[in-house]
C-alpha positions in Angstrom: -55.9 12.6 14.1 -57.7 15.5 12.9 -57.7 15.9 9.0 -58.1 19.2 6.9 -59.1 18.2 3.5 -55.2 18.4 1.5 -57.1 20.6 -1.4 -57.1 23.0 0.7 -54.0 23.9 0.5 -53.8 24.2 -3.1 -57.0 26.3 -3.0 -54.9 28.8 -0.4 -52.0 28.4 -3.4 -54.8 29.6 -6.1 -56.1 32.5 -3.5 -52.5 33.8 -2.9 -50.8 33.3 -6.0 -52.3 36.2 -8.0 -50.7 38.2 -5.4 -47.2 37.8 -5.6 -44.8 39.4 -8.2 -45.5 38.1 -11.3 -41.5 37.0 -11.3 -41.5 34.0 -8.5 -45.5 33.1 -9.4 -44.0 29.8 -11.5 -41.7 29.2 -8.6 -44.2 29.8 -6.1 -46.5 27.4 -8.1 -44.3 24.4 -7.3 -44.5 25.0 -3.1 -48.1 24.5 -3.1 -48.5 20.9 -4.2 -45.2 20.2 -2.8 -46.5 20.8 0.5 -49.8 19.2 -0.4 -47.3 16.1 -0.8 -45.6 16.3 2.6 -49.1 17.1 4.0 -50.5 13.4 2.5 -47.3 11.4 3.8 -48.2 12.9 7.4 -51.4 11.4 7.0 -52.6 8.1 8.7 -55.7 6.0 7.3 -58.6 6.4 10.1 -57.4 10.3 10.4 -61.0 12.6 9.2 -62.6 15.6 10.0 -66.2 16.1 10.1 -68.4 19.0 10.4 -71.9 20.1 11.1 -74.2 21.1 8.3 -78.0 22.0 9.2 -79.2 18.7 10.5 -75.7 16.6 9.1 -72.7 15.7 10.3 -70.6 16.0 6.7 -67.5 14.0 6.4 -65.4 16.6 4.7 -62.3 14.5 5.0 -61.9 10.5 5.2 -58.1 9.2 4.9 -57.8 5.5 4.1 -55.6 3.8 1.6 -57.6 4.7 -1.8 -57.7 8.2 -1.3 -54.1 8.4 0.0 -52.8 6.5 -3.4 -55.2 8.7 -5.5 -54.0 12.0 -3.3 -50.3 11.3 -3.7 -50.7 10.8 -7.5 -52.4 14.0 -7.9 -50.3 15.7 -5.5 -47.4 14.1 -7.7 -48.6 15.6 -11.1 -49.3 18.7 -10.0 -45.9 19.4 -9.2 -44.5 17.6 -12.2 -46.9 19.9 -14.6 -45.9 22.8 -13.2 -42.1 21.8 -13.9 -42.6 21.5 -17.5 -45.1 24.4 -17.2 -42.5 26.9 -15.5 -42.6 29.4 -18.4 -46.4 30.0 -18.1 -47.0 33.4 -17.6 -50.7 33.1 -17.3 -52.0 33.4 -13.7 -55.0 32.8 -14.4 -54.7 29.2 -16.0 -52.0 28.9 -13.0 -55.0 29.5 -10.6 -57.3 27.3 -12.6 -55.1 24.6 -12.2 -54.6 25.1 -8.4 -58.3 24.7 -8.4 -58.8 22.0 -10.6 -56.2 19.7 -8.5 -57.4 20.7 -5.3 -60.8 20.1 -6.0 -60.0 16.7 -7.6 -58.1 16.0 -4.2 -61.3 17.3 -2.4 -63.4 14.5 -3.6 -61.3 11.8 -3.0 -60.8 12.9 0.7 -64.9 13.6 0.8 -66.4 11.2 3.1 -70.2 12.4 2.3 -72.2 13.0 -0.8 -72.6 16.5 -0.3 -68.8 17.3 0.3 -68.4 15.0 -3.2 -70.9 17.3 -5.5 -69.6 20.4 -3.7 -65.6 19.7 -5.1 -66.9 17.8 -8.0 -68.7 21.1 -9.5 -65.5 23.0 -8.6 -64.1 20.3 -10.5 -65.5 20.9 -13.4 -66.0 25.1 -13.3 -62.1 25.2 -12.6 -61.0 22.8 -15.3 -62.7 24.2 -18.4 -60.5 27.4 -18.3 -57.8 25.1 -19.4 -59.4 24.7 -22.5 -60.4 28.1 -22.8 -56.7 29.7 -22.7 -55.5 28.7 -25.6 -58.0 31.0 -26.8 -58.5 29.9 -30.3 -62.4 29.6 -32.0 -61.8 25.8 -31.5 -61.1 25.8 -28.3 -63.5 28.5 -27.1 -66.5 26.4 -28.8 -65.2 23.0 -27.3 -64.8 24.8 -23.7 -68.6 26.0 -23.9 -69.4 22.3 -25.1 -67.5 20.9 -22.2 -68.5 23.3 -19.8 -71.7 22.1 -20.7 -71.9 18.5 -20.7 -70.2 18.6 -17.1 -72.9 21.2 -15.4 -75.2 18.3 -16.8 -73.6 15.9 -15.4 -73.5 17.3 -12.2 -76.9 18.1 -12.0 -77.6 14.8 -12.6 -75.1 13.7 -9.7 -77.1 16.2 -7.2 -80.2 15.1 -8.1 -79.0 11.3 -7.4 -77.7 12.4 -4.4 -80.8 13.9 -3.0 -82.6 10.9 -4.0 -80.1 8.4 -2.1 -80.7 10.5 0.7 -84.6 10.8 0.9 -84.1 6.7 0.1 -81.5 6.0 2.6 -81.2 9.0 5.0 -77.1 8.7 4.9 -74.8 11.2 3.3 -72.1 9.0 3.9 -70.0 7.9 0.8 -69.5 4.4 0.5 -70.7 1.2 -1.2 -74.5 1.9 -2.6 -76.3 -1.4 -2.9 -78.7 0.0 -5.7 -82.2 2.0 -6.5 -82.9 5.1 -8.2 -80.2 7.1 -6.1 -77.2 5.0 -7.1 -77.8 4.5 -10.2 -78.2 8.4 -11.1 -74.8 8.7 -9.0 -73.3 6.1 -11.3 -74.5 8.2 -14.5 -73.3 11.3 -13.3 -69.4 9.5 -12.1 -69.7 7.4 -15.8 -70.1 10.7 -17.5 -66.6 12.0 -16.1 -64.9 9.0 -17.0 -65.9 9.2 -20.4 -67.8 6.0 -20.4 -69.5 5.3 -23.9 -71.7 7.0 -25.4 -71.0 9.8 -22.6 -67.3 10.2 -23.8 -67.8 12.8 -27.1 -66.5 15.8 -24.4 -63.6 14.0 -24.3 -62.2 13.9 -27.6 -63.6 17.5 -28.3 -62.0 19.0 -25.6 -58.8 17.8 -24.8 -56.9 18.1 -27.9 -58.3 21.8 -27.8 -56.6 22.6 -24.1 -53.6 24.6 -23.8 -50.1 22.8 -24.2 -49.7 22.2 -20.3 -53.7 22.5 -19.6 -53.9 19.4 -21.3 -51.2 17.5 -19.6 -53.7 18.5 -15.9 -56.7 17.2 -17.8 -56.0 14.3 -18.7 -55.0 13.4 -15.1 -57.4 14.5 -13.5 -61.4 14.4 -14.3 -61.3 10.4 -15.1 -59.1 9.5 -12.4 -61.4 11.3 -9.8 -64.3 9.4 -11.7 -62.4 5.8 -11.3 -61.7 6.7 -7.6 -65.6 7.6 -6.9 -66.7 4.5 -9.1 -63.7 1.8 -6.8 -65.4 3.8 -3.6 -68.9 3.3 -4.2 -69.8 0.7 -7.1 -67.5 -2.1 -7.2 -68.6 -5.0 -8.0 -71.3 -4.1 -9.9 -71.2 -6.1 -13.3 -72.4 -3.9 -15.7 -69.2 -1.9 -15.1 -67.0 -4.6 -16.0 -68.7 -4.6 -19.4 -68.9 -1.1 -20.1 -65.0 -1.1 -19.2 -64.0 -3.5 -21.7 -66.3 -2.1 -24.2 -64.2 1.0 -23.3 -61.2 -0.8 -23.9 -61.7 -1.8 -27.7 -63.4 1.5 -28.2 -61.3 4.0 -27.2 -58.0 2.5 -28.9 -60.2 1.8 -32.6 -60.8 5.3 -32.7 -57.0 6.2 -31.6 -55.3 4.1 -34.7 -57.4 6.0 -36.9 -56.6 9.5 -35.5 -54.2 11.7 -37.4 -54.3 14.1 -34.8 -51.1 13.8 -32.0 -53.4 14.7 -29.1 -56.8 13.7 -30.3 -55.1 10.6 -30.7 -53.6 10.3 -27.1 -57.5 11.6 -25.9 -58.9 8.7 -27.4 -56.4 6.2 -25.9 -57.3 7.8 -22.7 -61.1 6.4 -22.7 -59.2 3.0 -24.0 -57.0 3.0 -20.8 -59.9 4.6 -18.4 -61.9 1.1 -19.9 -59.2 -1.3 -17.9 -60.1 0.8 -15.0 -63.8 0.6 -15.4 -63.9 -2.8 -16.2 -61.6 -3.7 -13.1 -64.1 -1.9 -10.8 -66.8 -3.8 -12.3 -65.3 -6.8 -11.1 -64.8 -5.8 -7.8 -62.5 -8.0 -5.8 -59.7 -6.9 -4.1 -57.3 -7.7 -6.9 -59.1 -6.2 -9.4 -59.6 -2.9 -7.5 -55.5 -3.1 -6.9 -55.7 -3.3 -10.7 -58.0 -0.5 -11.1 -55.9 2.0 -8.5 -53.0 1.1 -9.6 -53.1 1.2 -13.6 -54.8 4.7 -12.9 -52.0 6.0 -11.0 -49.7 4.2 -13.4 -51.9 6.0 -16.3 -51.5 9.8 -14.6 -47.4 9.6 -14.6 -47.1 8.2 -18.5 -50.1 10.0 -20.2 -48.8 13.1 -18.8 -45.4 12.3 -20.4 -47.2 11.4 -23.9 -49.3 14.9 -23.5 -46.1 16.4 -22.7 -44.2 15.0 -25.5 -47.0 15.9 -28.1 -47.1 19.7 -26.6 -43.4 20.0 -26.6 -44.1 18.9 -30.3 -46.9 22.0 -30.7 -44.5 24.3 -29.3 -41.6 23.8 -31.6 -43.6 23.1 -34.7 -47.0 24.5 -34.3 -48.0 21.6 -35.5 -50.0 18.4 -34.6 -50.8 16.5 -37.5 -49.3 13.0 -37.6 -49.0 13.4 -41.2 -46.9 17.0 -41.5 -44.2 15.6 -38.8 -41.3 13.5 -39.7 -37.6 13.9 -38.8 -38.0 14.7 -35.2 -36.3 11.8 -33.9 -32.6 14.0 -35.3 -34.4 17.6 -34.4 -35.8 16.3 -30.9 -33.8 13.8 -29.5 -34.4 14.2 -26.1 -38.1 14.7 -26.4 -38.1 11.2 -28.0 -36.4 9.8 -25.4 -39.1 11.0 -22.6 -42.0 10.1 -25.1 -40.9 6.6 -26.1 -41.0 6.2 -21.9 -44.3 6.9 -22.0 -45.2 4.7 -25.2 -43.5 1.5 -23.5 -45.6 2.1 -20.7 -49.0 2.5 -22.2 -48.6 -0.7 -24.5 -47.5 -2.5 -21.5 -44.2 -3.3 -22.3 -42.1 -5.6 -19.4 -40.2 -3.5 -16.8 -42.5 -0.8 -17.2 -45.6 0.5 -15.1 -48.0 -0.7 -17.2 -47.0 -4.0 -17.8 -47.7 -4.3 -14.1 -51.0 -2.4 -14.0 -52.5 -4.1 -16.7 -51.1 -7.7 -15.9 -52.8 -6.6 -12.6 -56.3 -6.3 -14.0 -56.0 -9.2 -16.6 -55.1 -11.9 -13.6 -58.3 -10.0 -11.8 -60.7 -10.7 -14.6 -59.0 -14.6 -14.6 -59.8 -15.6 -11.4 -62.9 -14.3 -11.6 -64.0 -16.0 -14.9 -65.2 -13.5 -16.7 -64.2 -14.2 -20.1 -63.0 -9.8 -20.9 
């Protein structure tokens, strides 16, 4: 079967939106990825669509299982944000957004490099206007700083591109076996997942996003950097130990935060580390692991983002230390949040739990004392 690439269709959403009476735009907001959803179910691995580039044939859409369990995920939470963000009225962050996941579902369909850096710098254009909105000093100079650090990144992703394909003469997207090409790829795809010490854009911009920007941000940019890294570098060792370095990192850092969001943005490079590492070990459990903790990790850091924005809505504040009481003044937000809290510490009969157990039984058999 013959595959359009699924962003599409939220890049249509972000094209038409604008458009419409500014009444049903929330409302409309919800058809796009909802049909982005039913597009993915019709999907069948093996379905792709190629075209012809100068002298390439690029693979603008590959379907097999990874990208359909990354595609559904973000399908999944772009719906689910734009629930809890149905009283935006800014159409411009609602077209960022439709951007941002359709470019993050363009490069896990991408079947070539090209396709990859063409989404990837979409990617990263589209996203930083959710920092940007909330249109404060700090989040003006942490957008500019991320804005940065990404076009850097993705130069140095082009450039490794280029020099795979002058090495190689394939723009196909699939396991690189090393030299100078791979290993700039693997900078540029570290960088987005916040891999120490390329993680500082992390924890500077996040907590600076907009109350339902964040919740997009933090699903998206490291997962599509997990998905590229499973797709094109498992296996490869030093990943294993830059994850679990990752790991310890990212939740030392969180336990000292005062700040409710900084907090949960730190946390995220601690949970993106279980990822990282599982990649790095590369067999087929671990890379279960790695998909599924990140898909697990979408659904309940959402829920935490959402819980701490509900919290910056009602109280302007975010400071651990000038909350208190909000279990009586909140009840129901505590009820979602302490969902996502069970999950992330891996509590039994929760999604993490199973994610995590996942990747721990991965690095057992594989004896590598993480």
């Amino acid at each position: 079967m013959i595959s359009f690439p699924p962003g599409i269709i939220l890049f249509l959403g972000a094209v038409l939106l604008p458009l419409l009476p500014r009444r049903v735009r929330s409302a409309a907001f919800l058809i796009f990825p909802a049909f982005t959803f039913f597009w993915l179910i019709c999907l069948n691995p093996g379905d792709s669509l190629s075209v012809h580039f100068l002298d390439y044939s690029l693979v603008v859409s590959r379907v097999d299982q990874l990208s359909l369990c990354f595609g559904y995920v973000f399908a999944l939470i772009t719906f689910l944000g734009g629930i809890y963000g149905y009283h935006l009225k800014d159409t411009a962050e609602q077209v960022s957004t439709l951007f941002y996941a359709g470019s993050s579902l363009g490069v896990v369909f991408a079947g070539d490099l090209i396709t990859l850096v063409f989404f990837w710098e979409i990617m990263a254009a589209s996203s930083v206007y959710l920092v940007w909105a909330r249109g404060t000093s700090l989040s003006r100079g942490a957008g500019l700083r991320y804005l940065m650090v990404h076009l850097f990144g993705g130069s140095v992703l082009l450039a490794g591109v280029l020099v795979q394909l002058t090495q190689t003469g394939s723009m196909l997207f699939t396991y690189m076996a090393g030299g100078l090409g791979a290993y700039l790829i693997m900078f540029g795809f570290c960088l987005n997942a916040a891999v120490p010490p390329l993680h500082a854009w992390l924890s500077d911009a996040y907590p600076e996003g907009t109350v339902t920007g964040s919740v997009y941000l933090s699903a998206f940019t490291t997962k599509t950097a997990v998905y590229a890294l499973a797709r094109g570098f498992a296996g490869w060792e030093v990943l294993a130990w830059a994850g679990a370095a990752m790991a310890v990192y990212g939740v030392i850092y969180a336990v000292l935060e005062n700040d409710a969001r900084r907090l949960l943005a730190y946390h995220i490079i601690s949970q993106v580390g279980y990822m990282v590492c599982a990649v790095g070990i590369g067999t087929a459990t671990a890379v279960n692991g790695a998909t599924a903790h990140a898909f697990a990790h979408i659904l309940y850091k959402a829920l935490l983002f959402m819980g701490a924005g509900t919290v910056l809505y009602a109280t302007g504040q975010s400071k651990l230390t000038n909350l208190g009481g909000l279990a009586r003044a909140m009840p129901l937000a505590l009820a979602f949040y302490m969902v996502g809290a069970f999950s992330i510490s891996g509590f039994p009969l929760f999604s993490g739990f199973v994610s995590k157990s996942l990747v721990v039984h991965a690095a057992g058999l594989s004896h590598m004392g993480l």
